[in-house]
C-alpha positions as a printed Julia matrix, in Angstrom:
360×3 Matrix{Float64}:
  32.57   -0.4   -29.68
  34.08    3.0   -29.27
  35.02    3.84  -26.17
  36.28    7.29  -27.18
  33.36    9.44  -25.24
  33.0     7.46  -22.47
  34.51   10.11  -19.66
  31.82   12.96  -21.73
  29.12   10.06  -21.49
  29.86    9.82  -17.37
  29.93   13.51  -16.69
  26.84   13.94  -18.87
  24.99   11.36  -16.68
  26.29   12.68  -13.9
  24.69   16.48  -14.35
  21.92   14.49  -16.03
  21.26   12.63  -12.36
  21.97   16.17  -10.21
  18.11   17.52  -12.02
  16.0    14.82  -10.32
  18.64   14.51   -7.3
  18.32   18.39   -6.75
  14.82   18.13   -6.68
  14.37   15.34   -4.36
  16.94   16.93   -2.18
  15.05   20.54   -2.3
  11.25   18.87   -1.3
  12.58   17.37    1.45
  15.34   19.42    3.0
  15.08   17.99    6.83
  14.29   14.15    5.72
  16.51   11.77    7.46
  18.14    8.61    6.11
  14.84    6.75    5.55
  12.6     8.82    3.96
  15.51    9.97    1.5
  16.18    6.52    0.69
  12.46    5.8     0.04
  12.14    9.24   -1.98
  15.35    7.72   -4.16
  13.91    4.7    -4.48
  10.55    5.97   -6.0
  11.7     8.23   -8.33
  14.38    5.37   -9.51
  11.3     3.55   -9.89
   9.72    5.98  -11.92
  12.39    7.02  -14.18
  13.32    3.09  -14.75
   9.69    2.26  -15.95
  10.06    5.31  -18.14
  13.26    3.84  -19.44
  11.18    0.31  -20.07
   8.68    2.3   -22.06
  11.17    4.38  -24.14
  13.2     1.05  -24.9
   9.81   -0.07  -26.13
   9.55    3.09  -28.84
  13.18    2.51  -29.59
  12.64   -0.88  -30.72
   9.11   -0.15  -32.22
  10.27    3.01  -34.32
  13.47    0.67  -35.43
  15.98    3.09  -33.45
  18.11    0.2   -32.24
  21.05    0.92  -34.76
  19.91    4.81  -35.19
  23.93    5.11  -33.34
  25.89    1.7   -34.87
  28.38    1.83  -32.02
  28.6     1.75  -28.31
  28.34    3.91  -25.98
  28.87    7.16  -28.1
  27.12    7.83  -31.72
  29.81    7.4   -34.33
  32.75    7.95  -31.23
  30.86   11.24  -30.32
  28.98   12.08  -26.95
  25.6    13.24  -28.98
  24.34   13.21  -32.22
  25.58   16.94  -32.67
  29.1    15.63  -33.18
  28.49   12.8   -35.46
  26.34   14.52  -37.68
  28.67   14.54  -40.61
  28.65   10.43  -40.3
  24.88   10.21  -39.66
  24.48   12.43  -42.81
  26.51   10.13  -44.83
  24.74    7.15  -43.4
  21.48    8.47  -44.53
  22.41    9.74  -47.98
  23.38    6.29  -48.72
  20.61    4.32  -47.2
  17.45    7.18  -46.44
  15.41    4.48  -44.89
  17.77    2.6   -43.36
  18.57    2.36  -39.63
  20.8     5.55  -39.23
  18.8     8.76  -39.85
  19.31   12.14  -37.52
  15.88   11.13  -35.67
  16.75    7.14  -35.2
  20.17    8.77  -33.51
  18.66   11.31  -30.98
  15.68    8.5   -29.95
  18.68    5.7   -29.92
  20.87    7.85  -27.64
  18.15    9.54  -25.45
  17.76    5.6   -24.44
  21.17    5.85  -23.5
  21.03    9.09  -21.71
  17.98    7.85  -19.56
  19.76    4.43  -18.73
  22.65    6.29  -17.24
  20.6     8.67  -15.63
  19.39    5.53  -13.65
  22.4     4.17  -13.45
  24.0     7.22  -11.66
  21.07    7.42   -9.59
  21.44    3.95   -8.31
  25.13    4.36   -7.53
  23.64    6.94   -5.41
  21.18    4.83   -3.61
  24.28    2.28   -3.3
  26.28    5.13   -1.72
  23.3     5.81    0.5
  22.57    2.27    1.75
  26.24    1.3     2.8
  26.36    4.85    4.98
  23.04    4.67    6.68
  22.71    0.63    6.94
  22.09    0.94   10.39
  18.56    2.81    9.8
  17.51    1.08    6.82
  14.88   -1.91    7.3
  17.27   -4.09    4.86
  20.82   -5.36    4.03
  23.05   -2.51    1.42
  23.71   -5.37   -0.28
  20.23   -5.29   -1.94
  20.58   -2.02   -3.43
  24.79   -2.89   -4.06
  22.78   -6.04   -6.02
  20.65   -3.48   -7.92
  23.9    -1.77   -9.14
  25.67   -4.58  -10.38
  22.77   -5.66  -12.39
  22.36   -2.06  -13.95
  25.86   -2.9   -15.08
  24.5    -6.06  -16.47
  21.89   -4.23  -18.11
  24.41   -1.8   -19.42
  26.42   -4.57  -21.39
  23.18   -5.83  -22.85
  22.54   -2.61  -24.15
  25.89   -2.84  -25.72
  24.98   -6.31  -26.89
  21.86   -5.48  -28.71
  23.91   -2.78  -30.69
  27.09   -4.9   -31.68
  25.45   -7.81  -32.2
  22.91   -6.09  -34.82
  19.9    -6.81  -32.59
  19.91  -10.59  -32.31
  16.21  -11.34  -30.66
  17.83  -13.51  -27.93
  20.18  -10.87  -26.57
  16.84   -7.98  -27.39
  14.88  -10.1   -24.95
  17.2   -10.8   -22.43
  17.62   -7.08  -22.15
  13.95   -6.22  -22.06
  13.64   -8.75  -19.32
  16.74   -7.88  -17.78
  14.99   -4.31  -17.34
  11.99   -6.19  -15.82
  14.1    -7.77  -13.2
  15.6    -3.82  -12.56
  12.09   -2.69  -11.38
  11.22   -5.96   -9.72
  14.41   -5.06   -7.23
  13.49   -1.53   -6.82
  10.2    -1.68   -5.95
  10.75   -4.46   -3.47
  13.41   -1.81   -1.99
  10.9     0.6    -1.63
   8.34   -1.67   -0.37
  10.6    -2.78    2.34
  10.93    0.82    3.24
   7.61    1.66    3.56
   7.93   -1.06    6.58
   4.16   -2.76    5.12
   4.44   -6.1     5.53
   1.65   -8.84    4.77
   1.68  -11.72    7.24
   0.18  -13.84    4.4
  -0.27  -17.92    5.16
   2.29  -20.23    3.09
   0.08  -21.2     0.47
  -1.09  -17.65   -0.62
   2.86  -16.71   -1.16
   2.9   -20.12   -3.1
   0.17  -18.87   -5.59
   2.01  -14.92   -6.1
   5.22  -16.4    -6.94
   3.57  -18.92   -9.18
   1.55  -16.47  -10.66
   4.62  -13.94  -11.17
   6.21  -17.19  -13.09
   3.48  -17.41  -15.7
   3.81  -13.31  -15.79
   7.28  -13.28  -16.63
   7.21  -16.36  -18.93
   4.21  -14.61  -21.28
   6.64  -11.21  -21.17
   9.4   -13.49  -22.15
   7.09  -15.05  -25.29
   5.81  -11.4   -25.74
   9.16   -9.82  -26.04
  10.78  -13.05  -28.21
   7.18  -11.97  -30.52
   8.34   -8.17  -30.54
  12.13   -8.66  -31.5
  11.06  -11.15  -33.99
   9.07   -8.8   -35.6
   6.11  -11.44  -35.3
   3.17   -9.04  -34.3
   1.54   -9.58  -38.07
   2.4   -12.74  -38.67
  -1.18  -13.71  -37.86
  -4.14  -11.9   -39.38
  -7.28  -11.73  -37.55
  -8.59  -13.06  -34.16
  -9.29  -15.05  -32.47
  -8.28  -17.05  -35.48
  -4.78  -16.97  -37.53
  -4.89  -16.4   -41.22
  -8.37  -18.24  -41.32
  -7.7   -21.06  -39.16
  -7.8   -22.12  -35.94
  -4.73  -23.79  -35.95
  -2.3   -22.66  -39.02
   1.22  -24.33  -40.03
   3.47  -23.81  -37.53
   7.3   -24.22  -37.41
   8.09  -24.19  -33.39
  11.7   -25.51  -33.82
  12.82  -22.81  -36.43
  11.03  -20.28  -34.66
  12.33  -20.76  -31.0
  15.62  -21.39  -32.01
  17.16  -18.54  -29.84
  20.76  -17.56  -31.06
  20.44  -16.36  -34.45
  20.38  -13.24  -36.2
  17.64  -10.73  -36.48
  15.02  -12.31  -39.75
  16.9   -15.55  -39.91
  17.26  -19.63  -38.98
  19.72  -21.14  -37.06
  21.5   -22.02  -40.63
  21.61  -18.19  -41.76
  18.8   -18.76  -44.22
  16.01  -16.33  -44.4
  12.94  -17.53  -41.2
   9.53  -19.04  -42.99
   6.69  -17.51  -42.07
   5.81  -20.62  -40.38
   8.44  -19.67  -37.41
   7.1   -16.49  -37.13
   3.4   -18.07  -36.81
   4.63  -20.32  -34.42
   6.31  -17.4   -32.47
   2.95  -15.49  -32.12
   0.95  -18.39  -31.63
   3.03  -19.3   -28.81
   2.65  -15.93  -26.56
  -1.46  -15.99  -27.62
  -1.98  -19.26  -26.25
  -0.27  -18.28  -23.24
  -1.93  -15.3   -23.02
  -4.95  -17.71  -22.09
  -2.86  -19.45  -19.16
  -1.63  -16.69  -17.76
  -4.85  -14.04  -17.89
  -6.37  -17.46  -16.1
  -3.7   -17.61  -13.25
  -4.12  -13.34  -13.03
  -8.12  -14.0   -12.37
  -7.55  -16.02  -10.02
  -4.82  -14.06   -8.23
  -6.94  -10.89   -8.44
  -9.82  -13.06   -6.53
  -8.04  -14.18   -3.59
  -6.73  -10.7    -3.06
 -10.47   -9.52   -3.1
 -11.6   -12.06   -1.08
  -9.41  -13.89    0.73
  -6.5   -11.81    1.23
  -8.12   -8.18    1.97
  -6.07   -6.58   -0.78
  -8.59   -5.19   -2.75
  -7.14   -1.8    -4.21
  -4.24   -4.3    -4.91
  -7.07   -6.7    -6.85
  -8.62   -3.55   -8.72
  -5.61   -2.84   -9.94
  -4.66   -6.1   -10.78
  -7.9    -6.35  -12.67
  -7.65   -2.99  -14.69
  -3.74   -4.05  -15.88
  -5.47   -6.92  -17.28
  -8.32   -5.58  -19.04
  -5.8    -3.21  -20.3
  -3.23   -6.21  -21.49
  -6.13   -7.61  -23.02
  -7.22   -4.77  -24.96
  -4.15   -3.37  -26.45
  -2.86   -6.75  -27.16
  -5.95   -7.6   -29.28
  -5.5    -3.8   -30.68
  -2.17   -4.55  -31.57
  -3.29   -7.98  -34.02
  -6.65   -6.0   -35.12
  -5.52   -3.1   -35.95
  -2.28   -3.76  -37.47
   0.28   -2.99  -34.76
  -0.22    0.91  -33.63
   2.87    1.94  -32.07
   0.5     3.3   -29.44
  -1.74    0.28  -28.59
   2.35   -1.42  -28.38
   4.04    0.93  -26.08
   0.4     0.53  -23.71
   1.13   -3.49  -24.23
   4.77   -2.8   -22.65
   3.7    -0.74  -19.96
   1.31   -2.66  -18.83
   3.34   -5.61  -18.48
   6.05   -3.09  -16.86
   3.54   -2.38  -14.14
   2.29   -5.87  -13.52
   5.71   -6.43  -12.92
   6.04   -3.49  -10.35
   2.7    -4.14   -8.85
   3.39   -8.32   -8.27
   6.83   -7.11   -7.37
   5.73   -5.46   -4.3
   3.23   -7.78   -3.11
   5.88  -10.15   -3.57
   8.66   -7.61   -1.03
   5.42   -7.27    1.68
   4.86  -10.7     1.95
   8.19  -11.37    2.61
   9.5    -8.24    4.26
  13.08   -8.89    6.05
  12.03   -7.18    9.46
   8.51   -9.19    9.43
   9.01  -11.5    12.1
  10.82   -8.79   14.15
């Protein structure tokens, strides 16, 4: 860690977070406290699945070390100023993990993440001086900015700690639980609640459970580097059910391609790995269906179930795409965002039916 830039890093974020503040500010001159909270909260949203996706392509394109240090690149605010070091870095290794283009996708990660950051220290501000028009406590969006501190610190994780798979899928899911807590926010602000009965809020938060547990498998299969360790579908290397190693493979603290005794991981691990989020894929699609169906028919959400339904058939498809045709980084950055906006969409169904001013 290099703390050098970090002042260069702030102001950059801050100008960075003006653009999309500006323009919020400019649509909607004569909004009051509400509506400019709700406008904030939505393009938050936005720009933090964006973030989700572009973590995706930094992982996928093997950008995670394209800047070895934290938060600068080689103690410098941009890859401008450490190109001397980056040039030396790739002379000596020109396929390794510093090249000119790992740096600039590695650090516009890291310009996007504080762009949220700053925005959501303006939400913060926001919330504590209007709480008395605002449908919910400031400490919900004062909650949101601690854990985009969090978040921050796992970022630095994942870099010092050479990528170890545990901390890479804590911080994927850690930028789950991020949009989770803004688009309840916004949800609360739209002031939509769902008087649903006891048992149908039972079966969402169930249902978001599975969700999060087969992102959890998916991401531990991504930072793994486990995507190919099966060939073919819906069978694995020619069987139905190939050697597996589950205790090498979901042993969680160890380093990037290796056991928990530094050796180099069988293949067996990484079978196991894969196996793992496919056959969960099957309990969790099946808890989905059934979700989507009570919202159609039971629960009168049915643009909510259509949309339910088309993230799934969309899971399903680039998932398979990913195994079939030998992990596109397209059909893998679609598998991310669609998890992303199950997330979101669950997310809110989850804030309506349990809006704070609902019984008022």
């Amino acid at each position: 860690m290099d703390l050098a830039p970090s002042l260069r890093l702030l102001l950059l974020a801050g100008t960075l977070a003006l653009l999309p503040l500006g323009w919020l500010w400019w649509r909607r001159p004569q909004a009051d406290a509400r509506r400019r909270m709700a406008g904030l909260m939505a393009l938050t949203l936005f720009l933090t699945f964006d973030l989700i996706v572009f973590g995706a392509f930094t992982r996928l394109s093997d950008s995670g070390l394209g800047c070895p240090d934290w938060p600068g690149c080689y103690g410098h605010a941009s890859p401008i100023g450490a190109a001397s070091d980056i040039h030396a870095a790739q002379s000596a290794m020109p396929t390794g993990p510093v090249t000119f283009s790992k740096a600039w996708i590695e650090m516009i990660h890291r310009y996007l993440a504080m762009t949220v950051g700053a925005l959501i220290v303006v939400m913060t501000a926001l919330g504590w001086s209007r709480r008395q028009t605002l449908p919910f406590s400031p400490w919900w969006p004062t909650a949101t900015l601690v854990w985009v501190i969090v978040q921050g610190l796992f970022g630095a994780l994942t870099v010092t700690l050479k990528l170890k798979p545990a901390i890479v899928t804590l911080h994927l899911l850690g930028g789950m639980l991020l949009l989770a807590l803004l688009a309840a926010q916004h949800q609360w602000l739209r002031a939509r609640p769902l008087r649903w009965p006891g048992w149908a809020r039972a079966v969402l938060i169930g249902t978001t459970a599975l969700l999060v547990l087969q992102i959890a498998l998916g991401a531990w299969v991504s930072s793994n580097y486990a995507v190919l360790a099966c060939s073919g579908f819906p069978q694995c290397n020619g069987a139905w059910w190939p050697d597996m190693d589950f205790r090498e493979g979901f042993t969680l603290y160890r380093a990037l391609g290796r056991d928990g005794d530094g050796d180099f991981l069988p293949v067996e691990a990484l079978v196991a790995i894969h196996m793992a989020h496919r056959l969960f894929a099957v309990l969790a699609t099946l808890a989905l269906l059934g979700l989507a169906h009570l919202l159609w028919h039971r629960l009168a959400q049915r643009r909510a179930a259509l949309l339910l339904l088309g993230l799934l058939l969309l899971q399903v498809a680039s998932g398979l795409s990913n195994v079939v045709l030998g992990w596109p980084l397209l059909a893998a950055l679609v598998h991310t965002a669609g998890a992303a906006a199950m997330v979101g969409l669950l997310s809110m169904l989850l804030a309506r039916a349990a809006h704070p001013r609902q019984r008022s």
